[in-house]
TORKOL-4160 file (C-alpha; in steps of 0.2 Angstrom, whole numbers, padded with zeros to 4 digits, m for minus):
117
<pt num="1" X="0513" Y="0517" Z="0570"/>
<pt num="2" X="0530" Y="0525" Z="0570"/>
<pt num="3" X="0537" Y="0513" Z="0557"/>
<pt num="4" X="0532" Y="0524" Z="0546"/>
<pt num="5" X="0542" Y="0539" Z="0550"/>
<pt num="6" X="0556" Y="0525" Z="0552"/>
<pt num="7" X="0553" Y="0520" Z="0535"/>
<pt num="8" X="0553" Y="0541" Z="0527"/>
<pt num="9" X="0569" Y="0543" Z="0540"/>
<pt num="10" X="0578" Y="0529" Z="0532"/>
<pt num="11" X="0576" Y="0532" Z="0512"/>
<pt num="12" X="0580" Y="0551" Z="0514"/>
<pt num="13" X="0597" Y="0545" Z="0525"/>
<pt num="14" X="0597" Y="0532" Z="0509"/>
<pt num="15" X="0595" Y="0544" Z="0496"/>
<pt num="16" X="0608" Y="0557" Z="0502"/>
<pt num="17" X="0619" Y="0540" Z="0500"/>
<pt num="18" X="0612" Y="0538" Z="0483"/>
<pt num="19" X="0615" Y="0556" Z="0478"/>
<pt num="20" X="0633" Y="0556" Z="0480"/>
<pt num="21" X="0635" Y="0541" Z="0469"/>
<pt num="22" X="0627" Y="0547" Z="0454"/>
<pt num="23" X="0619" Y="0532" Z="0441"/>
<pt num="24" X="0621" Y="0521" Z="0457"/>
<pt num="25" X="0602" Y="0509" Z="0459"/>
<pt num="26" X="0598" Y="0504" Z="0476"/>
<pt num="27" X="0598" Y="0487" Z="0477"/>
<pt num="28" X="0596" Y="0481" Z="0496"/>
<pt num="29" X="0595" Y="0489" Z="0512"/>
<pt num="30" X="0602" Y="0480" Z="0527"/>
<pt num="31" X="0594" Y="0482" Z="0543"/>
<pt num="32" X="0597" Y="0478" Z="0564"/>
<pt num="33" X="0583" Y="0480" Z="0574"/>
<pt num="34" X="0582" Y="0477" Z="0592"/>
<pt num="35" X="0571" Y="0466" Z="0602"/>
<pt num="36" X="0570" Y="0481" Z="0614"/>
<pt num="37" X="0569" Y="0493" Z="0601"/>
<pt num="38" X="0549" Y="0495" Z="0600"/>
<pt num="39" X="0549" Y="0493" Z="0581"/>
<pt num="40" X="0537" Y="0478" Z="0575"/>
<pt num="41" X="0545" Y="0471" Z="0560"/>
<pt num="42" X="0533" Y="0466" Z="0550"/>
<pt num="43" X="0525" Y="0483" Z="0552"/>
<pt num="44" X="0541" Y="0491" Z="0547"/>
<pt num="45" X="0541" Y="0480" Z="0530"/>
<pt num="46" X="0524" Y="0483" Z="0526"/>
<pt num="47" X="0528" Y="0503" Z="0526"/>
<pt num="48" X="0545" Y="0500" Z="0518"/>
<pt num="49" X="0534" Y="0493" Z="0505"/>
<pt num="50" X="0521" Y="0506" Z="0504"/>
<pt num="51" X="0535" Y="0520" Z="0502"/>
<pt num="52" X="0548" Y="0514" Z="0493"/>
<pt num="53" X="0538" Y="0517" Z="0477"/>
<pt num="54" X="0543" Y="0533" Z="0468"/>
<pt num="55" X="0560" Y="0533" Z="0476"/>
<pt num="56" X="0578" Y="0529" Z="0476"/>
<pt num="57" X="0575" Y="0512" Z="0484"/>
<pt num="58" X="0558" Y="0506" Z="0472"/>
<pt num="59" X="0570" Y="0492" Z="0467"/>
<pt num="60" X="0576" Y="0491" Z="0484"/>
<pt num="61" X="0574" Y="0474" Z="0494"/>
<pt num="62" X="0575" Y="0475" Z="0515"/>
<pt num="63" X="0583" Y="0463" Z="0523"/>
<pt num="64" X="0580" Y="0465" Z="0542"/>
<pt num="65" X="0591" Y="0453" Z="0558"/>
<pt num="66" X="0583" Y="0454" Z="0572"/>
<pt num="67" X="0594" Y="0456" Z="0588"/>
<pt num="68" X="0591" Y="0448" Z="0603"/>
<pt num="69" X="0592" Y="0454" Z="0620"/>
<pt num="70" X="0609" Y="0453" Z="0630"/>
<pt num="71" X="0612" Y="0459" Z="0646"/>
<pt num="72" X="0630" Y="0459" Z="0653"/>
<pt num="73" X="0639" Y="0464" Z="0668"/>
<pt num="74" X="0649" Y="0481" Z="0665"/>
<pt num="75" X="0666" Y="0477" Z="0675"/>
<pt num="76" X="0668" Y="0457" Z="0670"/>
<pt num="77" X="0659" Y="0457" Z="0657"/>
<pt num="78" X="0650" Y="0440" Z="0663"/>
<pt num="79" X="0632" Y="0438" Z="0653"/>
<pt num="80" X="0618" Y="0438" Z="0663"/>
<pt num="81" X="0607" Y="0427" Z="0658"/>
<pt num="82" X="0587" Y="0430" Z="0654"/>
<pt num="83" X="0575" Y="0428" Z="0667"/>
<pt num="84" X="0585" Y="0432" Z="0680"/>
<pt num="85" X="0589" Y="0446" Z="0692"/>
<pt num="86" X="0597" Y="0460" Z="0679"/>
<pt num="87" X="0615" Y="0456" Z="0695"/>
<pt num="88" X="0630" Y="0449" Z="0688"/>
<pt num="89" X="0631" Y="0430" Z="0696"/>
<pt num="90" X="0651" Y="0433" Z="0698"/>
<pt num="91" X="0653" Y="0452" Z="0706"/>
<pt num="92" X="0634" Y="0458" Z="0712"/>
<pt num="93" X="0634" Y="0473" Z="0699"/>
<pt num="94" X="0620" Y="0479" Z="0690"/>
<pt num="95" X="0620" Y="0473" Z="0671"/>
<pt num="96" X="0620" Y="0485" Z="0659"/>
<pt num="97" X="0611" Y="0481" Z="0642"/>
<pt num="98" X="0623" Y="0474" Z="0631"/>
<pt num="99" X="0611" Y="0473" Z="0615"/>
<pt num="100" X="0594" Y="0472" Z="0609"/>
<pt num="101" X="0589" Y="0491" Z="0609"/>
<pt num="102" X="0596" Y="0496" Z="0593"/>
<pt num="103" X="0589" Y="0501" Z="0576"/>
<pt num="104" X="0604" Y="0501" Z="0565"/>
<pt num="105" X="0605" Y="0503" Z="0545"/>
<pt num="106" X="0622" Y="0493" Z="0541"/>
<pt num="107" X="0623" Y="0490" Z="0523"/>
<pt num="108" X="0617" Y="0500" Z="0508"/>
<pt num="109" X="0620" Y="0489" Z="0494"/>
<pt num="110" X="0620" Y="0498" Z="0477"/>
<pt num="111" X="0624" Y="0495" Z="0458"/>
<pt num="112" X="0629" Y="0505" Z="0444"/>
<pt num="113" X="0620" Y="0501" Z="0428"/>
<pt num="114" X="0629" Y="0497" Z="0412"/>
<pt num="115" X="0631" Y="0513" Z="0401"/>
<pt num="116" X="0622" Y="0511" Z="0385"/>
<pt num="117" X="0630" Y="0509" Z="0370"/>
């Protein structure tokens, strides 16, 4: 279960992020995980639950997009589609993986609370 060392990775990167914008709350954290990227999502939420408490991003929500796998030729550029031979149908070349490996944190969305008057 390496969600969860996912999960402590990604709110210390977070907090560095919050430290340098002091009073700042997290407010969501915007994910891309790939098909290919041997994550289970829902394992991945469950610990982002579990951890967040305690931390810069306990009032965080998670919003995780799922990416698809894509492969594509590397000199036309032609998609290959799935369930086939990984060959471009134009030129012969190999495909290369165009998308669906990656585990990306995009956005940081945070907020800086009212001062008290």
């Amino acid at each position: 279960m390496h969600e969860y060392s996912i999960v402590q990775a990604l709110i210390e990167r977070v907090a560095q992020e919050a430290a340098a914008h002091p009073g700042a709350v997290v407010r969501r954290l915007e994910l891309r995980v790939g098909e290919l990227a041997g994550v289970e999502v829902d394992l991945l939420t469950t610990a982002f639950e579990t951890f967040r408490e305690g931390t810069c991003c306990a009032q965080a929500g998670l919003r995780i997009e799922r990416v698809a796998v894509r492969w594509e030729c590397p000199g036309c550029a032609a998609p290959v589609p799935p369930g086939t031979m990984l060959r471009c149908p134009t030129c012969a070349r190999p495909a290369r993986l165009a998308a669906g490996d990656e585990l990306h944190l995009d956005r940081i969305e945070m907020e800086r609370e009212a001062p008290r008057v």
